[in-house]
C-alpha positions in Angstrom: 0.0 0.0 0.0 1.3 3.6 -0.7 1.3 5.9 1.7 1.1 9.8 0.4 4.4 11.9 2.1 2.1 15.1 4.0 4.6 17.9 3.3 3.9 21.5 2.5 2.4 21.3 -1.4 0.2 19.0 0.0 -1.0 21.7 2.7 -0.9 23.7 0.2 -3.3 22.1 -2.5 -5.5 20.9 0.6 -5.8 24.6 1.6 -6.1 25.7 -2.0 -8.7 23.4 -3.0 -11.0 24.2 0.0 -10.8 27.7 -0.1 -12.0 27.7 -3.5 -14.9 25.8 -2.8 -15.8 28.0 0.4 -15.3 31.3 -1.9 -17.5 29.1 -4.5 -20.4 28.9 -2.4 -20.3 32.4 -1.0 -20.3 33.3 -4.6 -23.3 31.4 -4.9 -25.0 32.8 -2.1 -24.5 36.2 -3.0 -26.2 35.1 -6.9 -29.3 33.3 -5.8 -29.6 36.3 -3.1 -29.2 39.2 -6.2 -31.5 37.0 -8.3 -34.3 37.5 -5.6 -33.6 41.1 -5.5 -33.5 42.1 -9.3 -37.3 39.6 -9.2 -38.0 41.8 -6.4 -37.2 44.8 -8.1 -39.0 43.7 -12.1 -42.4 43.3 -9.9 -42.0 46.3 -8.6 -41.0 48.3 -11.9 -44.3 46.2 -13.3 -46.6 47.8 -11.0 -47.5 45.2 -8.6 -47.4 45.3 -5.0 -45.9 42.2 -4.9 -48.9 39.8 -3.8 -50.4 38.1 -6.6 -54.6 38.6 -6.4 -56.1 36.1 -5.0 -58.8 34.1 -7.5 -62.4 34.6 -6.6 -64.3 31.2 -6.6 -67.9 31.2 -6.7 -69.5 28.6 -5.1 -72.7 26.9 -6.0 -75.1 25.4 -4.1 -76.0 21.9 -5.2 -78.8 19.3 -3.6 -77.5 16.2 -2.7 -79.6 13.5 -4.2 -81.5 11.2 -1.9 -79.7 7.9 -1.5 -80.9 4.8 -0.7 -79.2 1.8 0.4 -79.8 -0.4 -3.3 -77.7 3.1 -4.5 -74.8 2.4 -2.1 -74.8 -1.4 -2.9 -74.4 -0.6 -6.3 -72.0 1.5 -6.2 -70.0 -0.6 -3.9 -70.7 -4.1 -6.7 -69.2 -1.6 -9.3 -66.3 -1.1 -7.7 -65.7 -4.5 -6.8 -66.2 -5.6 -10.5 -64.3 -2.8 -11.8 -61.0 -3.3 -9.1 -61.1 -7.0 -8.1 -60.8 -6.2 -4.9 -62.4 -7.5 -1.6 -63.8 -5.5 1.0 -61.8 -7.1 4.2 -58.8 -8.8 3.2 -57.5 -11.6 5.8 -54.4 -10.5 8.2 -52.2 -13.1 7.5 -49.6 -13.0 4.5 -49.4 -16.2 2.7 -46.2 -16.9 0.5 -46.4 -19.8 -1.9 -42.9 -20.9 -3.4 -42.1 -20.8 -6.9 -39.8 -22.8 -8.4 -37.7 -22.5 -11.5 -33.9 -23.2 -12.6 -32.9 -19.8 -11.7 -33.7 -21.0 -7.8 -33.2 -24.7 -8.0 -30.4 -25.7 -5.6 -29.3 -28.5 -7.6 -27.9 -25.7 -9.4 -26.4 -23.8 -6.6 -23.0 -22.4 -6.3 -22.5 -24.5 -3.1 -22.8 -28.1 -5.1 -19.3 -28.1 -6.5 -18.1 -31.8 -7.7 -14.9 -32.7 -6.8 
């Protein structure tokens, strides 16, 4: 194993190398802060006030038709045709094995003929 000799270049390049990346991301810093400004600034030039008006919904009133309990039978058959799915499914987990030649262990890595 090689060992790398610490002597002053490699301070040096250490140093280097992590002062670049510190100035880097002050650098970066000081863009993304600018970039909010100057946004800041265009919305302001634009005439707004900075706070985007807030949508009006209008809301209607609708009657709720009458439901009966064939409706939410219905319904509930629909679904079950449309998903497959069961209403209570049982809390046990049931895991059949499958077998093929990728699992087989006559084929295993283990079996080795001598």
């Amino acid at each position: 194993m090689l060992f790398l000799a610490v002597t002053a270049g490699t301070w040096l390049v250490t140093g280097l190398g992590f002062g670049i990346v510190l100035v880097l991301l002050c650098l970066f810093v000081f863009v993304m802060k600018g970039q909010g400004a100057l946004m800041q600034w265009i919305e302001a030039k634009a005439g707004g006030n900075g706070k985007a008006a807030a949508p009006v919904a209008v809301v209607k009133e609708e009657k709720a038709a009458a439901q009966t309990p064939d409706d939410l039978v219905a319904v509930a058959y629909a679904l079950h045709l449309f998903y497959g799915l069961h209403d209570i499914d049982a809390p046990r987990l049931t895991l059949h094995p499958h077998h093929s030649t990728w699992n087989e262990h006559t084929f295993g890595i283990n079996n080795l003929d001598r």
